[in-house]
C-alpha positions in Angstrom: 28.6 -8.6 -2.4 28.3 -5.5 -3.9 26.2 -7.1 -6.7 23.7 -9.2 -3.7 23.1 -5.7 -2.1 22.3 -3.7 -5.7 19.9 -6.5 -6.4 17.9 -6.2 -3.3 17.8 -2.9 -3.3 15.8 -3.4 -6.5 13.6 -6.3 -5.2 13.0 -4.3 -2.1 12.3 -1.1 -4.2 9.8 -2.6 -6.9 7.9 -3.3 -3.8 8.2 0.0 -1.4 6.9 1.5 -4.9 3.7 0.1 -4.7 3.3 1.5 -1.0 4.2 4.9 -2.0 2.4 4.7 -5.1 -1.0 4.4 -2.7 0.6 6.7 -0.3 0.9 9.5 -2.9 -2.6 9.0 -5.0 -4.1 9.4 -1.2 -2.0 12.0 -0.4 -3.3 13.8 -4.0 -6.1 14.3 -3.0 -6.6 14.7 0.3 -3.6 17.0 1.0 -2.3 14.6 4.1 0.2 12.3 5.1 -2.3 9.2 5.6 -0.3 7.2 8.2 -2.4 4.5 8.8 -1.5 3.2 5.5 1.2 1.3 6.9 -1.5 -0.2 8.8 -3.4 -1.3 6.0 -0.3 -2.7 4.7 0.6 -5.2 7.8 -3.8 -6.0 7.7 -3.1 -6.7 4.3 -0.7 -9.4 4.9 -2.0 -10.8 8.0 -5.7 -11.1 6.4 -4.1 -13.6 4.2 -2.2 -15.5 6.6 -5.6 -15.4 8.5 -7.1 -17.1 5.2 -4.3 -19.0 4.4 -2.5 -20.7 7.2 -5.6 -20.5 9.7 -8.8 -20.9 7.4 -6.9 -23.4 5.2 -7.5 -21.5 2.0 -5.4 -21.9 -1.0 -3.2 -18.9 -1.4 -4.3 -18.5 -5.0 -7.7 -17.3 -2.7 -6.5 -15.9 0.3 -4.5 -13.5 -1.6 -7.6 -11.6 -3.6 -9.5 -12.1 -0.4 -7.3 -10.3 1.5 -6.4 -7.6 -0.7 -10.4 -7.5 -0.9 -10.7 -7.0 3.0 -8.0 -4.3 3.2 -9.1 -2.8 0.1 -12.9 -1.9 2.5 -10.8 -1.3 5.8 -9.0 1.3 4.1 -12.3 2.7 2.4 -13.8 2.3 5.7 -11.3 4.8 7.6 -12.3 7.1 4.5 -15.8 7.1 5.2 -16.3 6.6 9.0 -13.0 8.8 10.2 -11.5 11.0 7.4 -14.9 12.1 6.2 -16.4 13.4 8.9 -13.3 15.6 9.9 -13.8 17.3 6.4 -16.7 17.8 6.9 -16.0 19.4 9.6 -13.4 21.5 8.3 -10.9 20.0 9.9 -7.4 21.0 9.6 -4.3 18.5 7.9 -2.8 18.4 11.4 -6.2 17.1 12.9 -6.5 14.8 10.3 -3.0 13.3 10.3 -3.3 13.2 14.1 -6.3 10.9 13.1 -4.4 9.1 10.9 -1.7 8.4 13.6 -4.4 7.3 15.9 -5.9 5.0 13.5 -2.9 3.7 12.8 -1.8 2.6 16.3 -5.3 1.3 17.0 -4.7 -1.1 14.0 -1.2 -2.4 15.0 -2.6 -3.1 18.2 -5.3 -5.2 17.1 -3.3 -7.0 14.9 -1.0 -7.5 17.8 -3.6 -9.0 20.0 -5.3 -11.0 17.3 -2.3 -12.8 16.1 0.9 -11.7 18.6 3.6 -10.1 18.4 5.7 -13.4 17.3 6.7 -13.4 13.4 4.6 -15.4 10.8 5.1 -16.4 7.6 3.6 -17.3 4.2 6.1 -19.4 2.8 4.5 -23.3 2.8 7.2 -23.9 0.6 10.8 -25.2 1.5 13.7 -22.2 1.0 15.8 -22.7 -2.0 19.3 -21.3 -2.9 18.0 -19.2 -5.1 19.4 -18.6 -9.4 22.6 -16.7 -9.6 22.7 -13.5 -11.8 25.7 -11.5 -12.4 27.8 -12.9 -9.3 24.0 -12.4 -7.1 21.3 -14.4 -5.9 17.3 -14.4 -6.7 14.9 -17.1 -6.0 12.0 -17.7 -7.6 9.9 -16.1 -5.6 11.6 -12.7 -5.7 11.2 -12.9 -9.7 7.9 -13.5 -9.2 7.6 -10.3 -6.9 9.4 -8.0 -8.9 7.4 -9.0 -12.1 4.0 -8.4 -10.3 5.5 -5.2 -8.4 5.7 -4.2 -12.3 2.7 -5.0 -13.7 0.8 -3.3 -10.5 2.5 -0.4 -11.3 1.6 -0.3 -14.9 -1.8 -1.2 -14.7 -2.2 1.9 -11.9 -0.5 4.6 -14.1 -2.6 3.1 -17.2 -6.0 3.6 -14.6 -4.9 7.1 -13.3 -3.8 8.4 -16.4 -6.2 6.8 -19.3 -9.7 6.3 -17.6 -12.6 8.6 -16.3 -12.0 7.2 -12.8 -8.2 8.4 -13.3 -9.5 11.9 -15.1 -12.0 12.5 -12.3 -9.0 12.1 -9.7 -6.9 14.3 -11.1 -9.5 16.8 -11.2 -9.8 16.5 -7.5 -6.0 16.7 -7.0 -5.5 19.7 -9.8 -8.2 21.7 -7.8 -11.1 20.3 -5.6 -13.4 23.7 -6.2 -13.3 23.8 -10.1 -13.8 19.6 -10.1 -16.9 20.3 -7.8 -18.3 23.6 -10.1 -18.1 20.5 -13.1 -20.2 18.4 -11.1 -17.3 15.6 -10.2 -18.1 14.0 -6.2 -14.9 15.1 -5.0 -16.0 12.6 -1.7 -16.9 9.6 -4.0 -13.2 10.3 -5.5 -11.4 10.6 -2.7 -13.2 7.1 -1.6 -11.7 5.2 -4.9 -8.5 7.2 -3.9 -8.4 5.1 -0.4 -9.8 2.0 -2.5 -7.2 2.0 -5.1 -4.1 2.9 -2.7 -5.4 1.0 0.1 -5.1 -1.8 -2.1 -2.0 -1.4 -3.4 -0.7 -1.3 0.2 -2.2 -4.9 0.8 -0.2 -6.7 -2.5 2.6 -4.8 -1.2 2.2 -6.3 2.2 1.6 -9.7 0.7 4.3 -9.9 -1.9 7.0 -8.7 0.7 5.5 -12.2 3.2 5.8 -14.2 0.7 10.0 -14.3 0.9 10.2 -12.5 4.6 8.6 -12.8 7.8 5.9 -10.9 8.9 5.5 -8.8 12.3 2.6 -6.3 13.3 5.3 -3.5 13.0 6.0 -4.4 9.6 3.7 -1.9 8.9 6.5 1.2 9.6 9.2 0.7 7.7 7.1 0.6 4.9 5.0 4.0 5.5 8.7 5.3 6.2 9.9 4.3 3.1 6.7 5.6 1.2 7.1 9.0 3.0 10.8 9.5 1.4 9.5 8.1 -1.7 7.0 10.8 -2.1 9.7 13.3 -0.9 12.3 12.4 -2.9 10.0 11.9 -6.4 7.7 14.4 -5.6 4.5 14.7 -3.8 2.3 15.8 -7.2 4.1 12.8 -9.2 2.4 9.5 -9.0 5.5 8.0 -11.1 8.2 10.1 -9.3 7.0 8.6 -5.8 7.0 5.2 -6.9 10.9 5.5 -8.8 11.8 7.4 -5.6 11.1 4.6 -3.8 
């Protein structure tokens, strides 16, 4: 038992770091607690099952499409909502009042689109699953923790090696001095919601795959991305994701 509930924990973890992985690059450089990213999360997974099980798509192609699709919603809220409040010189508490606002607008919709009823993406028949140190994993689970990890890596490798990754930090490290050397601090912050928003969608995806999915799904997981970021740290893209 003790060895079943250890394991999960992991499986659930590799996943919940992806959402607070995109939580706290947003959260970087914007200096707010962008709650509709849960939302992203549950469009994530219903875009596919919109592709998939409605639209007859292979998964192979519903997945990329749908990580597409909430990749732009996410970007969208960036430029049509969070933008124009900056702009404005809006305060974090307007802005994350935004954020809540968006967020219950998008649960809704997803509620009236496709019901409040659970959906799945497994087209595949439930197996017992292998057995690893007195605990069970199925196939699927592997396959989720492996591609929780490479997601991971191939985000710090972005953020920490490339000009896209060097220009965020700037904007994180401090917005004025990034904009005296001539970096968009609003074209970053855009690739910010791009990059996390997308993250949020595999995360979505990944966790459908092996559990039902419900238009509140989208919670538990901004929950668990908030405590990540608390526990790890909110300046530590790494800490946040192994606090998760």
């Amino acid at each position: 038992m003790a060895a079943q509930l250890v394991l999960n924990g992991f499986l659930a973890g590799s996943v919940y770091a992806l959402v607070a992985l995109g939580f706290g690059l947003i959260y970087r450089v914007t200096k707010f607690f962008h709650f509709a990213h849960g939302a992203v999360y549950a469009a994530g997974a219903y875009l596919a099952f919109a592709l998939a099980a409605l639209a007859g798509l292979p998964l192979p192609v519903a997945f990329p499409g749908a990580v597409a699709g909430a990749t732009l919603l996410g970007m969208g809220m960036e430029w049509a909502v969070y933008r124009p409040l900056r702009k404005r010189r809006s305060s974090s508490l307007v802005l994350l009042l935004a954020s809540l606002g968006l967020y219950t607008v998008l649960q809704n919709v997803i509620s009236l689109g496709f019901g409040d009823d659970t959906k799945t993406l497994r087209t595949w028949p439930v197996r017992e699953g292998l057995a690893i140190l007195g605990a069970r994993v199925t196939p699927i689970q592997v396959a989720i923790f492996c591609a929780s990890l490479c997601l991971f890596a191939a985000t710090w490798a972005v953020v920490s090696r490339t000009r896209v990754g060097k220009a965020l930090r700037a904007v994180a490290n401090d917005p004025e001095l990034a904009l005296v050397s001539g970096i968009d601090s609003d074209r970053v912050i855009l690739w910010a919601f791009g990059i996390g928003s997308g993250l949020a969608a595999v995360a979505g995806i990944l966790v459908s795959l092996d559990v039902d999915m419900t238009p509140t799904m989208g919670m538990n997981a901004l929950m668990m991305g908030v405590v990540a970021l608390i526990i790890g740290g909110a300046n530590s893209l790494p800490g946040a994701a192994l606090g998760a």
